[in-house]
Backbone as CSV, one residue per row, in Angstrom:
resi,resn,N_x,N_y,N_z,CA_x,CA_y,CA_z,C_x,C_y,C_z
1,UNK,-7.767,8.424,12.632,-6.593,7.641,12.334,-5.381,8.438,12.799
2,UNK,-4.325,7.648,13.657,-3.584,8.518,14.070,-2.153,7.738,13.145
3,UNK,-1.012,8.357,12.793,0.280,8.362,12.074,1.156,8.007,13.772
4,UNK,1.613,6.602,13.749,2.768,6.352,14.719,3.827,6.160,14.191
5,UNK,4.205,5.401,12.835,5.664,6.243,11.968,5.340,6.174,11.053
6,UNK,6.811,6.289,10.075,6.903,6.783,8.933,8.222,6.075,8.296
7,UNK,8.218,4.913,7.683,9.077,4.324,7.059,9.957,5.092,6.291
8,UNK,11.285,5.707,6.189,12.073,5.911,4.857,12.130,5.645,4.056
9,UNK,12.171,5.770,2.650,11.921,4.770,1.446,12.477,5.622,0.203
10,UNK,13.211,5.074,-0.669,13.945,6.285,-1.921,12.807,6.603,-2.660
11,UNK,11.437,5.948,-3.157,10.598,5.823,-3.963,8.916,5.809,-3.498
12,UNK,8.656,5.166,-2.365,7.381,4.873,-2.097,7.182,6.162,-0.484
13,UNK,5.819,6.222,-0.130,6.264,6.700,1.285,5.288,5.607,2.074
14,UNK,5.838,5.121,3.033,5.308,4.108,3.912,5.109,4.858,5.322
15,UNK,3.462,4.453,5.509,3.208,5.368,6.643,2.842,3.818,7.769
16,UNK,2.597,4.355,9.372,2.059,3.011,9.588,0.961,3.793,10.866
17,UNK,-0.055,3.929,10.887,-1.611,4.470,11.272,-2.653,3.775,12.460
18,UNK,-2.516,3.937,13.830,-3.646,3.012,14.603,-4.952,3.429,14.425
19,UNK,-5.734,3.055,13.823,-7.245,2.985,14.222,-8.099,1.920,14.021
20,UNK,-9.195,2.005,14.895,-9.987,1.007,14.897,-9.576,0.420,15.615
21,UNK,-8.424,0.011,16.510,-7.919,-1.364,17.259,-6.966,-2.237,15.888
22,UNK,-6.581,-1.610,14.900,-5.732,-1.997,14.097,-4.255,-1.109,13.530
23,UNK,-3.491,-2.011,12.901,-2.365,-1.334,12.423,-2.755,-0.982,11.222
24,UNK,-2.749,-0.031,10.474,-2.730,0.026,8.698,-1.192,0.290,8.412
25,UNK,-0.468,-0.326,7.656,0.692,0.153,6.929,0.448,0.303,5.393
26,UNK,0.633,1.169,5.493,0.306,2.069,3.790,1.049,2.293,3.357
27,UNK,1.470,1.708,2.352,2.060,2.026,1.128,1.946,3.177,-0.349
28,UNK,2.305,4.055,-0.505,1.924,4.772,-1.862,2.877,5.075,-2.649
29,UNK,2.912,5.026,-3.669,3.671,5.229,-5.033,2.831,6.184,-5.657
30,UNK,3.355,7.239,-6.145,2.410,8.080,-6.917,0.660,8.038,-6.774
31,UNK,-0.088,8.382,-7.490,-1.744,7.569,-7.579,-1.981,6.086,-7.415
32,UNK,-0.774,5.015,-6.535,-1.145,3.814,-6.172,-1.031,3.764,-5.027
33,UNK,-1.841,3.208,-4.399,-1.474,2.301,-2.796,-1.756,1.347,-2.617
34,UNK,-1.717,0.722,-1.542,-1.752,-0.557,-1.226,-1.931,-0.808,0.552
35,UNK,-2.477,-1.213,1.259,-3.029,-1.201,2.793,-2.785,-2.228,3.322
36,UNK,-2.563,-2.512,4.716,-2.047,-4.128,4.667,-2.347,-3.919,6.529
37,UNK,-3.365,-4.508,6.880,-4.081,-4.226,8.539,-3.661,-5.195,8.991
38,UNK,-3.360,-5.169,10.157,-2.590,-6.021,11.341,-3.423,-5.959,12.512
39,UNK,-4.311,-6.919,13.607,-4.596,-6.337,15.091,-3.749,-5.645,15.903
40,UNK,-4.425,-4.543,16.218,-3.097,-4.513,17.186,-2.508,-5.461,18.577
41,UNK,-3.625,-5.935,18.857,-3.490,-7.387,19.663,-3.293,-7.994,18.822
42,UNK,-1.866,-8.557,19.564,-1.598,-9.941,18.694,-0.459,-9.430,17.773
43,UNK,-0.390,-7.928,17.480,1.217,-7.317,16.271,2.256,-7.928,17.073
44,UNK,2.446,-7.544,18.465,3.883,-7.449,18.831,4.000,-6.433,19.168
45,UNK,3.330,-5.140,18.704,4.337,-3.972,19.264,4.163,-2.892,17.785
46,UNK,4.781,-1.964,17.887,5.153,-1.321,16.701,6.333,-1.444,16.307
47,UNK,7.262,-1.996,16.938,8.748,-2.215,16.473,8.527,-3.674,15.389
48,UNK,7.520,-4.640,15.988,7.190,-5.663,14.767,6.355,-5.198,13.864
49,UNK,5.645,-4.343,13.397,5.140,-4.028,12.269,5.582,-3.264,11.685
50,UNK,6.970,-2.431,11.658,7.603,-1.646,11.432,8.586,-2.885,10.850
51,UNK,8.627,-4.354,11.127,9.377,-5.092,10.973,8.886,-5.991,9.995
52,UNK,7.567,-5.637,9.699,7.028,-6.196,8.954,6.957,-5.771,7.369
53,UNK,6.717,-4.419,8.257,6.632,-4.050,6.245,7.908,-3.530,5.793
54,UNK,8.726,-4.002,6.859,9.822,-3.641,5.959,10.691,-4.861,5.285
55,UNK,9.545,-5.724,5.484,9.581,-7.488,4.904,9.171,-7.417,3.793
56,UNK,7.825,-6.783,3.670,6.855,-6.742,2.789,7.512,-5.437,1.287
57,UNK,8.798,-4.981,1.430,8.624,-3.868,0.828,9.341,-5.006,-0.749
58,UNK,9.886,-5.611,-0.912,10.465,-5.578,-2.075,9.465,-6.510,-2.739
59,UNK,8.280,-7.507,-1.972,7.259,-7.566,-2.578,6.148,-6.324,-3.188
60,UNK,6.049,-5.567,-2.667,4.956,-3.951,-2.699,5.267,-3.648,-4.293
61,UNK,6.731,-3.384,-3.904,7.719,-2.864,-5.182,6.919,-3.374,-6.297
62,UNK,7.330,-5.243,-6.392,6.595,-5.595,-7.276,5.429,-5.658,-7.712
63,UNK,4.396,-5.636,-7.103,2.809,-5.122,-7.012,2.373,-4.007,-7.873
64,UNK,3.373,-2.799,-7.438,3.373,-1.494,-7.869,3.393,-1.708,-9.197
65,UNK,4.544,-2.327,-9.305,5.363,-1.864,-11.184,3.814,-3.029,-11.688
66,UNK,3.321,-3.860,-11.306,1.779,-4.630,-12.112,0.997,-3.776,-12.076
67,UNK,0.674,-2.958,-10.997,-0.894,-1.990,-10.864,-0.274,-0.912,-11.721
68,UNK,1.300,-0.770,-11.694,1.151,0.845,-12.844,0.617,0.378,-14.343
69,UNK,1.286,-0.891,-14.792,1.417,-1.545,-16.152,-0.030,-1.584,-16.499
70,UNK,-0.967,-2.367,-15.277,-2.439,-2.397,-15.529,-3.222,-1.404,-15.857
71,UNK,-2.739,-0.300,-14.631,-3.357,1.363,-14.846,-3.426,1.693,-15.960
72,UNK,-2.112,1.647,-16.887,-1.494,2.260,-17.897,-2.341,1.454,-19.293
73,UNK,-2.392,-0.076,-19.104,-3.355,-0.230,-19.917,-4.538,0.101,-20.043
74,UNK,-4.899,0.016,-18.987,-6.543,0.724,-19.178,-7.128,1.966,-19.870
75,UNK,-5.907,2.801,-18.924,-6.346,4.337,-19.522,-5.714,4.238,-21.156
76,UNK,-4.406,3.381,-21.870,-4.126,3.652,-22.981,-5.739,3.034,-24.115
77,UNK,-6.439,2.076,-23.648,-7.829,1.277,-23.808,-8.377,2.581,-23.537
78,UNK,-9.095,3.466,-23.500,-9.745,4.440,-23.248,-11.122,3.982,-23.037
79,UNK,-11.976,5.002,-23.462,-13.246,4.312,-22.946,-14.243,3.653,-23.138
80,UNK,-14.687,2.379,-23.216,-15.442,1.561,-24.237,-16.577,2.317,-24.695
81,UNK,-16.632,1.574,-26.073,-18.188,2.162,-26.919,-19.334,1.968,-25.734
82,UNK,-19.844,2.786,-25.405,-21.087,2.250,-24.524,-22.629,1.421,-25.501
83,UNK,-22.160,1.450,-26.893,-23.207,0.340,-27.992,-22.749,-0.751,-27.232
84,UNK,-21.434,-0.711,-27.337,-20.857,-2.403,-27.392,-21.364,-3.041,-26.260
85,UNK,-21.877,-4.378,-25.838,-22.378,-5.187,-24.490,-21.419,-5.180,-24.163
């Protein structure tokens, strides 16, 4: 996997990665991410997927703040009785 940029971001770091014959733009927030593959036939370019997720970011945002809330429940749920079905 090779790194062709690197989005700026105050909070998340957004990377964007060719392999396989695809784009990955990755998203991470602390212990979350989120992946979002594009062909590279057929993107446009890297200036459009660079255009993309920077479409995609104030949706991510929101994603994030659900997967932390979810995370956070789970681990505060600790670990089920393994009696219980």
């Amino acid at each position: 996997m090779r790194t062709v940029a690197q989005i700026p971001h105050r909070v998340m770091r957004i990377v964007i990665q060719e392999w396989n014959e695809k784009y990955h733009v990755q998203f991470t927030w602390g212990p979350l991410e989120q992946t979002y593959r594009l062909p590279v036939e057929g993107a446009g370019g890297l200036q459009a997927v660079q255009s993309f997720a920077q479409q995609l970011i104030p949706e991510v945002e929101q994603m994030f703040l659900t997967m932390k809330a979810a995370r956070s429940a789970a681990l505060d749920a600790g670990t089920p009785d393994e009696k219980t079905p």
